[in-house]
PyMOL CGO cylinders between C-alpha atoms (Angstrom):
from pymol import cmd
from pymol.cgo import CYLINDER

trace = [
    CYLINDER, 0.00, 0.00, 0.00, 1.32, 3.43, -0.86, 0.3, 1, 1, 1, 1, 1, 1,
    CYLINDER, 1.32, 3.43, -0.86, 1.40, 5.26, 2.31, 0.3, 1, 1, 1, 1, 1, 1,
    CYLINDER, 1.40, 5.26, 2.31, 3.32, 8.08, 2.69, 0.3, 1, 1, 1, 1, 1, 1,
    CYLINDER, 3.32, 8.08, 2.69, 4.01, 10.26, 5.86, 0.3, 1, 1, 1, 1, 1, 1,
    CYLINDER, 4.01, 10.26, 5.86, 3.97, 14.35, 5.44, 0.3, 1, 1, 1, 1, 1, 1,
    CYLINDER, 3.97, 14.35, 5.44, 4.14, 17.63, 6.88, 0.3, 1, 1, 1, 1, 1, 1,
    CYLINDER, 4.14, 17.63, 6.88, 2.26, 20.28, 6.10, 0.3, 1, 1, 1, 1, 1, 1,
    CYLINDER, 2.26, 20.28, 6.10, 3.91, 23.60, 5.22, 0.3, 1, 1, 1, 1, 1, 1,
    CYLINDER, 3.91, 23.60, 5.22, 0.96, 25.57, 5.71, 0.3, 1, 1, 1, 1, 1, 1,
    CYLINDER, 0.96, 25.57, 5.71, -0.07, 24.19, 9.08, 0.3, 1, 1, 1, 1, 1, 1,
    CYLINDER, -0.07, 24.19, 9.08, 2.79, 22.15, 10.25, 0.3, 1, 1, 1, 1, 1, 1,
    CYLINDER, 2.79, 22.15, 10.25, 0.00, 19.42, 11.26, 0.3, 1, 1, 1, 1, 1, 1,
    CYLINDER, 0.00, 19.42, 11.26, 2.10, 15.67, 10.35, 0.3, 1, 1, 1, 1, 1, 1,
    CYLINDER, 2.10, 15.67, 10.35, -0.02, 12.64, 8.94, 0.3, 1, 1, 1, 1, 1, 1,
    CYLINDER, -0.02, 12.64, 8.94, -0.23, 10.01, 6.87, 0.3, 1, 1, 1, 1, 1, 1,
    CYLINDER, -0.23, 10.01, 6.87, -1.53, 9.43, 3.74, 0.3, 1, 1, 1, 1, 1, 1,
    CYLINDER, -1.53, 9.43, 3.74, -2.63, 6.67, 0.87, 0.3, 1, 1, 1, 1, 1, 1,
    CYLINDER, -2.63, 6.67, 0.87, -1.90, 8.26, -2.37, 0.3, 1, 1, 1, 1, 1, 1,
    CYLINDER, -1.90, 8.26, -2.37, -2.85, 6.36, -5.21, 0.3, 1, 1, 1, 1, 1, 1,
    CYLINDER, -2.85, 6.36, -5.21, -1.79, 6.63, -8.86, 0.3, 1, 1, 1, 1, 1, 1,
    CYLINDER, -1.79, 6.63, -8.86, -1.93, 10.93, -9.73, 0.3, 1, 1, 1, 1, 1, 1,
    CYLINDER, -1.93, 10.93, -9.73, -3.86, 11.22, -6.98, 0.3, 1, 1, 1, 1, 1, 1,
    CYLINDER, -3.86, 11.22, -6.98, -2.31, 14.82, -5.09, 0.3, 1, 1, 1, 1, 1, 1,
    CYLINDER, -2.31, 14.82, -5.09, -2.58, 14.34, -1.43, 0.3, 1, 1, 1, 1, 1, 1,
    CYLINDER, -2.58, 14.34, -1.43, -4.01, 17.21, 0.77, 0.3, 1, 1, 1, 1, 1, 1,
    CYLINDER, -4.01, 17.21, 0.77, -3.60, 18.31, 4.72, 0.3, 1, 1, 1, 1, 1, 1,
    CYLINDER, -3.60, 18.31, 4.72, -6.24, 16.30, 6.93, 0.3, 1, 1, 1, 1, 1, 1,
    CYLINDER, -6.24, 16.30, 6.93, -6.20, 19.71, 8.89, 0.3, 1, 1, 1, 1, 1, 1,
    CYLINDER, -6.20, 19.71, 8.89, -6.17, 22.58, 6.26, 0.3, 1, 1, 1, 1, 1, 1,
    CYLINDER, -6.17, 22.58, 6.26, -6.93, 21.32, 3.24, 0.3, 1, 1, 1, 1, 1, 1,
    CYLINDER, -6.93, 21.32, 3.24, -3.46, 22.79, 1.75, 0.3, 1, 1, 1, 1, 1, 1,
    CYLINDER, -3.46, 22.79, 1.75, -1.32, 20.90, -0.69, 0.3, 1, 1, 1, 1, 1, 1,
    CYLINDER, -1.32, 20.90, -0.69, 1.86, 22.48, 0.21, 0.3, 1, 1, 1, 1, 1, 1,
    CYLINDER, 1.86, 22.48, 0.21, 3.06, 19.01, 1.70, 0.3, 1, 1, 1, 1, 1, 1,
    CYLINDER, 3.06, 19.01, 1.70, 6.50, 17.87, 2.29, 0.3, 1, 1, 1, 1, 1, 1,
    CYLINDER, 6.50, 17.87, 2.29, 6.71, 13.84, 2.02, 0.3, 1, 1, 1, 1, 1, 1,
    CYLINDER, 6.71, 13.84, 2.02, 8.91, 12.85, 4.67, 0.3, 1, 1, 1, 1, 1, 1,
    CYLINDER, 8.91, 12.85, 4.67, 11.09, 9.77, 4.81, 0.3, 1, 1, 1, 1, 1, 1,
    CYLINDER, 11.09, 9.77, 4.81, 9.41, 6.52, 6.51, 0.3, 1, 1, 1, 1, 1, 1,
    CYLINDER, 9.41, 6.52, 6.51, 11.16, 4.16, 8.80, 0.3, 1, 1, 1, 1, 1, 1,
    CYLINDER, 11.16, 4.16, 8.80, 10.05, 0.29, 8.78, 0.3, 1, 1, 1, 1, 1, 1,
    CYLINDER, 10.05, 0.29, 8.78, 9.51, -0.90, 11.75, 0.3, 1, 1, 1, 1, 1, 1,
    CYLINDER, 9.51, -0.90, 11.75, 12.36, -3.44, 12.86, 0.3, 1, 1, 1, 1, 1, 1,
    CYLINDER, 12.36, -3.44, 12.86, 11.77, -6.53, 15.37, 0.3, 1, 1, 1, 1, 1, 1,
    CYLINDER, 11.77, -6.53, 15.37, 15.24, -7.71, 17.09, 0.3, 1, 1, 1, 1, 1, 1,
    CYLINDER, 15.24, -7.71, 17.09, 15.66, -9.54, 20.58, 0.3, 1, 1, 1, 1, 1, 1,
    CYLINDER, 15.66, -9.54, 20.58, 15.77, -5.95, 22.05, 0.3, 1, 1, 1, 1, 1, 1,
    CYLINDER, 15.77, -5.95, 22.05, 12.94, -4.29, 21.04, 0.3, 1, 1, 1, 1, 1, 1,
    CYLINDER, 12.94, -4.29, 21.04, 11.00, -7.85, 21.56, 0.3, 1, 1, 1, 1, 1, 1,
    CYLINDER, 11.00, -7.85, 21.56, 12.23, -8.14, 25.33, 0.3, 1, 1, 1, 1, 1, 1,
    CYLINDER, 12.23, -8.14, 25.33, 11.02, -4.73, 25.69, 0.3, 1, 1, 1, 1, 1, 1,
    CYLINDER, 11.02, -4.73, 25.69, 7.41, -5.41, 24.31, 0.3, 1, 1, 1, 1, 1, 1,
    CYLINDER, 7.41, -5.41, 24.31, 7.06, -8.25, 26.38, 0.3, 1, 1, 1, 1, 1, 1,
    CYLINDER, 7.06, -8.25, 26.38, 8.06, -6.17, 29.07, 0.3, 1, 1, 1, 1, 1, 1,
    CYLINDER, 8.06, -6.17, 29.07, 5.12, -4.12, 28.26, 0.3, 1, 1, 1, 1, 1, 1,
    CYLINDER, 5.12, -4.12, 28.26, 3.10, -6.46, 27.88, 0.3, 1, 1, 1, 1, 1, 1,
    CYLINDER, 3.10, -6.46, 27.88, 3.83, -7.83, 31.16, 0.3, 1, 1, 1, 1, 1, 1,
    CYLINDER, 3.83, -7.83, 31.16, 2.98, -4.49, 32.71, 0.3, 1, 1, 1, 1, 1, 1,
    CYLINDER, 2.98, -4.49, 32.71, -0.30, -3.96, 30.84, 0.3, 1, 1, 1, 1, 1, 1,
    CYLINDER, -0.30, -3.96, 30.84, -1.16, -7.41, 31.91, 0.3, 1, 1, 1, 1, 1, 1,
    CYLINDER, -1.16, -7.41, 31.91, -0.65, -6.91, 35.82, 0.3, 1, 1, 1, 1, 1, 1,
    CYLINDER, -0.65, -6.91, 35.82, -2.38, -3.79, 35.40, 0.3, 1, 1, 1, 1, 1, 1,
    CYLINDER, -2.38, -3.79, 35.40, -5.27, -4.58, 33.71, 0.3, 1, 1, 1, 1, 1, 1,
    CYLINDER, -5.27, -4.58, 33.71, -5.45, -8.05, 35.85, 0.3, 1, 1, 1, 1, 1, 1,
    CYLINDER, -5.45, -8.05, 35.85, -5.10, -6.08, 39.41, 0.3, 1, 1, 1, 1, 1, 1,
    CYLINDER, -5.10, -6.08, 39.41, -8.41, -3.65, 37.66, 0.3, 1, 1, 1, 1, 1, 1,
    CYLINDER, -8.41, -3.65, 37.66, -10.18, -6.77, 37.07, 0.3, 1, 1, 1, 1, 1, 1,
    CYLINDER, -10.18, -6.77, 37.07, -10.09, -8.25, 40.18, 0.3, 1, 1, 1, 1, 1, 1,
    CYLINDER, -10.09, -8.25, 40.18, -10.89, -4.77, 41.94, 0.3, 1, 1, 1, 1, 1, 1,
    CYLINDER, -10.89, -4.77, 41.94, -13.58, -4.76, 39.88, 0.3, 1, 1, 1, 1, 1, 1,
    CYLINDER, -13.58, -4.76, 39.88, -14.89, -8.12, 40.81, 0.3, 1, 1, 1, 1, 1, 1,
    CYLINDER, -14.89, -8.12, 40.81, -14.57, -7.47, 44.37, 0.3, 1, 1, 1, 1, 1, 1,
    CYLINDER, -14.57, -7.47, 44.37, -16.45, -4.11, 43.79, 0.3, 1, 1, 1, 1, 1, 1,
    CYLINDER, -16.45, -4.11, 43.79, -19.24, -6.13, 42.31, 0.3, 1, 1, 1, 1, 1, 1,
    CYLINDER, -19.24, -6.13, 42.31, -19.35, -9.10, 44.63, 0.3, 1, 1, 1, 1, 1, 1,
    CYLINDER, -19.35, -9.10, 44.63, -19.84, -6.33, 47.47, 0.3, 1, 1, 1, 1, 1, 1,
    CYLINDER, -19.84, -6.33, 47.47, -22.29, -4.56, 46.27, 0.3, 1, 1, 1, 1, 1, 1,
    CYLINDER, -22.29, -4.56, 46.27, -24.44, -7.93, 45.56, 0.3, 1, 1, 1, 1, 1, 1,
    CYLINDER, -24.44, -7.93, 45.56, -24.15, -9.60, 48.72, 0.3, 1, 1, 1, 1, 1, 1,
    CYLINDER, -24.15, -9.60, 48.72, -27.19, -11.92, 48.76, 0.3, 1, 1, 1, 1, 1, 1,
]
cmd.load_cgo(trace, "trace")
C-alpha cells in the first residue's frame, strides 16, 4: 500500500496518507497541498525491542489483571445476597 508520511507547510499538522496513482494528497487539517513527504522508517523486530514489548506487555497485563479483580470485588460487594 502506498502510504506516505507528510508535513504540512501551511499548518505544520504531520499525517499520513494513501496516495494512489496521480492522486495529489491534501492536509487532513487545512486542506493545503503544500506538503513535504517525509522519509518513513520500517519498523524493525530484534531480541531488544521484543524483550522490551514483552516487558510491556507484562505491565499492561498486571495492570489490567489487578483492575479486574478490583472490579470483581467491587461487584461481589455490592451484591451480597
Amino acid at each position: 500500500m502506498p502510504i506516505f508520511d507528510f508535513i504540512c507547510g501551511d499548518c505544520g499538522e504531520q499525517f499520513e496518507a494513501l496516495v494512489r496513482g496521480s492522486q495529489v494528497p491534501v492536509c487532513a487539517k487545512c486542506g493545503s497541498e503544500k506538503l513535504e513527504k517525509q522519509l518513513s522508517i520500517p519498523s524493525v523486530k530484534t531480541s531488544s525491542t521484543h524483550g522490551l514489548a514483552m516487558q510491556a506487555a507484562k505491565r499492561r497485563d498486571r495492570s489490567q489483571g489487578s483492575e479486574r479483580m478490583h472490579a470483581q470485588r467491587e461487584y461481589e460487594l455490592s451484591h451480597d445476597d
